[in-house]
Backbone as CSV, one residue per row, in Angstrom:
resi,resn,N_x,N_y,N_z,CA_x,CA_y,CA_z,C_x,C_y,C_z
1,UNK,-11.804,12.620,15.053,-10.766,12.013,15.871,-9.422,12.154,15.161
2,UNK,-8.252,12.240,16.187,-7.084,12.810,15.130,-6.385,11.032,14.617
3,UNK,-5.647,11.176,13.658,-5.548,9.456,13.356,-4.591,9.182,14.222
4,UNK,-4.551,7.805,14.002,-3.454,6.984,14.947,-2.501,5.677,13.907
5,UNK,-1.879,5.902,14.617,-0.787,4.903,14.296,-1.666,3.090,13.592
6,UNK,-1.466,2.900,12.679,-1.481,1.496,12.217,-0.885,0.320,13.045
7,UNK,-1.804,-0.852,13.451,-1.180,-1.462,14.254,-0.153,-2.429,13.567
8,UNK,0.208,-3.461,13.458,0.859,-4.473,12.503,-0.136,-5.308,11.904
9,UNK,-1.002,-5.585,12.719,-2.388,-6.564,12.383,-3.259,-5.846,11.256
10,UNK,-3.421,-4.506,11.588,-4.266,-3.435,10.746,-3.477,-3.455,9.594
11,UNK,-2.083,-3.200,9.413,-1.316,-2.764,8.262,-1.205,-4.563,7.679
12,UNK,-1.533,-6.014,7.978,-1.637,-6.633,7.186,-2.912,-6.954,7.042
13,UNK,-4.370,-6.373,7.552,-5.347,-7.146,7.076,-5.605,-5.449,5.937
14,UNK,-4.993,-4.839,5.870,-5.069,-3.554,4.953,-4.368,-4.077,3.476
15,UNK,-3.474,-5.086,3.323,-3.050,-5.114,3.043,-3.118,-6.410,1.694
16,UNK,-3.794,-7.218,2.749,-4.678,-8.542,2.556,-6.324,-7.682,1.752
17,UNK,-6.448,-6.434,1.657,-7.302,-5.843,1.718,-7.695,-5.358,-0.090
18,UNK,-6.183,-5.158,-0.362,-5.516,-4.603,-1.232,-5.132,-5.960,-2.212
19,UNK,-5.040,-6.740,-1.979,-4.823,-7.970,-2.628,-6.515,-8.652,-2.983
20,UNK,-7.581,-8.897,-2.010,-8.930,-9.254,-2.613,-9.238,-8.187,-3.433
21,UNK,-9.060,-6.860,-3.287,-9.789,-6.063,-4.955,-8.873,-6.247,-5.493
22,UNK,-7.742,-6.366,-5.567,-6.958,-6.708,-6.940,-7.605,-7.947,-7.433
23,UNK,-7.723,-8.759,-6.987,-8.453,-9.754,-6.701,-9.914,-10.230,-8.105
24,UNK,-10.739,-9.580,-7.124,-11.651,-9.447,-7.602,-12.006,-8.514,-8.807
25,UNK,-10.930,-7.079,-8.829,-10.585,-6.391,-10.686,-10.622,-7.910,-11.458
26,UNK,-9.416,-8.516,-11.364,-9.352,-9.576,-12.092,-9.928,-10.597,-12.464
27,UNK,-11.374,-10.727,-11.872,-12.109,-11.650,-12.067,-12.943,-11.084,-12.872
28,UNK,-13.805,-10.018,-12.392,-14.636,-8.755,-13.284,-14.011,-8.383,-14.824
29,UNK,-12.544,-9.020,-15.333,-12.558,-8.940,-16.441,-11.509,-7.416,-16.347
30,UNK,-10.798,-6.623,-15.235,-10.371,-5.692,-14.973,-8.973,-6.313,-16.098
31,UNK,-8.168,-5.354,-16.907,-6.999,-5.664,-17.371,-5.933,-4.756,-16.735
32,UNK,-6.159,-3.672,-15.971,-4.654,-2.922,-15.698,-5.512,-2.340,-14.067
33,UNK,-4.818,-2.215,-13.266,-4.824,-1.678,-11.562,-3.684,-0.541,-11.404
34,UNK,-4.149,0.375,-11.080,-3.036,1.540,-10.388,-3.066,1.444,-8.964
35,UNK,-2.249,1.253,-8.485,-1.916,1.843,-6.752,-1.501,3.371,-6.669
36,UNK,-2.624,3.914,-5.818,-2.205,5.527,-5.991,-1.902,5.515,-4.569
37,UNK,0.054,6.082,-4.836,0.672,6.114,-3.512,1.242,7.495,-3.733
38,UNK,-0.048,8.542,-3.931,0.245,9.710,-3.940,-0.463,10.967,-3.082
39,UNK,-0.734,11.978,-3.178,-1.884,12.733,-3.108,-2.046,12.843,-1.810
40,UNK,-1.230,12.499,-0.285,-1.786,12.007,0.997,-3.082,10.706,0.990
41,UNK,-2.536,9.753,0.126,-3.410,8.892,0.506,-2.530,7.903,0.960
42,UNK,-3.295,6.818,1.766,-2.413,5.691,2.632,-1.243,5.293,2.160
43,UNK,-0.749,4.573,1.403,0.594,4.462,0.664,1.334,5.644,0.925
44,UNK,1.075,6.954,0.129,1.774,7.936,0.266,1.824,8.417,1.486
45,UNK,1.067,8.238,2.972,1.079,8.471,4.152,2.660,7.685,4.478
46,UNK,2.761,6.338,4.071,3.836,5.305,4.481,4.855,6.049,3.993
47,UNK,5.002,6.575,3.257,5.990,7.037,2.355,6.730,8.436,2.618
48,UNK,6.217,9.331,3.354,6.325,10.840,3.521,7.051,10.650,4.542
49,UNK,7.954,11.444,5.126,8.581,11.890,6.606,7.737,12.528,6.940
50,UNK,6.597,13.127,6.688,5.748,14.736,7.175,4.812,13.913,7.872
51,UNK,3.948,12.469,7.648,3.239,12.179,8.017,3.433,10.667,8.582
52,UNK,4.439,10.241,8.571,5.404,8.805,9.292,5.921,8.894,9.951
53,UNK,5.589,8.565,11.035,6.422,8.802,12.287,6.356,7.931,12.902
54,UNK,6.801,6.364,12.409,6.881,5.004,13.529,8.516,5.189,13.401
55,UNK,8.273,4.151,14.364,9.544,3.656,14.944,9.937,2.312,14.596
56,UNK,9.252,1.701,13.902,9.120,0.235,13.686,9.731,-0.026,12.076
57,UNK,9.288,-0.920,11.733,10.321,-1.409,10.365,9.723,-0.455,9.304
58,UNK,8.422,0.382,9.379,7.754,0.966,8.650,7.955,2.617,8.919
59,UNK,8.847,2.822,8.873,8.644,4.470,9.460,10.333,4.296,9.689
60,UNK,10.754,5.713,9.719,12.540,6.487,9.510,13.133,6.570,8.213
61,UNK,14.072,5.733,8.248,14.420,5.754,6.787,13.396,5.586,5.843
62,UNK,14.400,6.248,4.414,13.370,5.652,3.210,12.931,4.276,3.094
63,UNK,14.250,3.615,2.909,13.908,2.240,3.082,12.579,1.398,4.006
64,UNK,12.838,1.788,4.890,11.583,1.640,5.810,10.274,1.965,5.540
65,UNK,10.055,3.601,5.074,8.880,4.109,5.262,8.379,3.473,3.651
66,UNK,9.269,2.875,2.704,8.715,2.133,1.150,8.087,0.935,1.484
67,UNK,8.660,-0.048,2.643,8.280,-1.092,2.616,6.778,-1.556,2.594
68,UNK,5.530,-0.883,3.509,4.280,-1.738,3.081,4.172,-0.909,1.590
69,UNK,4.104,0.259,1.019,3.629,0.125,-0.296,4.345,-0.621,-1.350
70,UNK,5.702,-1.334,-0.809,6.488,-2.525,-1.682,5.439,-3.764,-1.607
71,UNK,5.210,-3.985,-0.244,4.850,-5.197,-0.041,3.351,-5.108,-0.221
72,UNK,2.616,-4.058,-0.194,1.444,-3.862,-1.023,1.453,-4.521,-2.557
73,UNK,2.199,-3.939,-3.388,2.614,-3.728,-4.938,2.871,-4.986,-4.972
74,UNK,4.023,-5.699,-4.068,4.243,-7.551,-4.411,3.043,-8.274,-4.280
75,UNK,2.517,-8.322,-3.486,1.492,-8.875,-2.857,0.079,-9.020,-3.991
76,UNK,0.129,-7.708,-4.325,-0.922,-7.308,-5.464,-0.573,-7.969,-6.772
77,UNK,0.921,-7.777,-7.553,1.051,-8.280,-8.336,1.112,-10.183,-8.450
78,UNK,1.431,-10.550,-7.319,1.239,-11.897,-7.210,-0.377,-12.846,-7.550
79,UNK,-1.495,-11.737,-6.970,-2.578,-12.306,-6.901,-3.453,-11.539,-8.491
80,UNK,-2.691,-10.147,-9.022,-3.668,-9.930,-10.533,-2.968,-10.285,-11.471
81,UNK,-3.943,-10.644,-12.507,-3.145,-11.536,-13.621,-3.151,-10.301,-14.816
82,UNK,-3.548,-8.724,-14.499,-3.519,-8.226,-15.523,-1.458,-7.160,-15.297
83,UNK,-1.795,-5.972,-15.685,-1.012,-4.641,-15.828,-1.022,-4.465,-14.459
84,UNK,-0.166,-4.133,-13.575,-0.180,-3.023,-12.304,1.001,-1.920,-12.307
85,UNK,0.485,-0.838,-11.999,1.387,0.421,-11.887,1.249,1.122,-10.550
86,UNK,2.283,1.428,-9.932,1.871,2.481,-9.006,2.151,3.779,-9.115
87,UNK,1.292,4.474,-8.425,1.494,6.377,-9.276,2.433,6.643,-7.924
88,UNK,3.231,7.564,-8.198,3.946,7.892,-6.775,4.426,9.262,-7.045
89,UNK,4.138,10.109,-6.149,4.477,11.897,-6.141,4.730,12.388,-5.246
């Protein structure tokens, strides 16, 4: 099936998604988390003009198309108590 657009609900329970394994790294004794927002993977999907094409607060500008892997990265760092980095290319 060819993909589709993220709804708002999808892009916060994805997101909420991303925060329980950070989550749970940190309980398991995890000390450092990477977010890989590279490679065509989801983050880096948000991030590309080649593969973003909303119209909504998430998609056009840069500014825009950064925001869920910002609010990924906040979100994440709020809930792990170790290191977080995100890879970005």
């Amino acid at each position: 099936a060819p993909p589709t657009e993220m709804s708002l609900a999808d892009i916060a329970q994805t997101k909420a998604d991303f925060v329980n394994t950070a989550r749970r790294s940190h309980e398991l004794g995890i000390e450092a988390v990477e977010l890989h927002a590279a490679h065509g993977y989801l983050l880096h999907q948000f991030l590309s003009p080649i593969s973003n094409h909303r119209t909504d607060a998430y998609g056009g500008s840069f500014e825009n198309r950064i925001r869920f892997p910002m609010e990924v990265f906040q979100a994440v760092r709020e809930a792990f108590g170790g290191t977080l980095g995100m890879r970005i290319s």
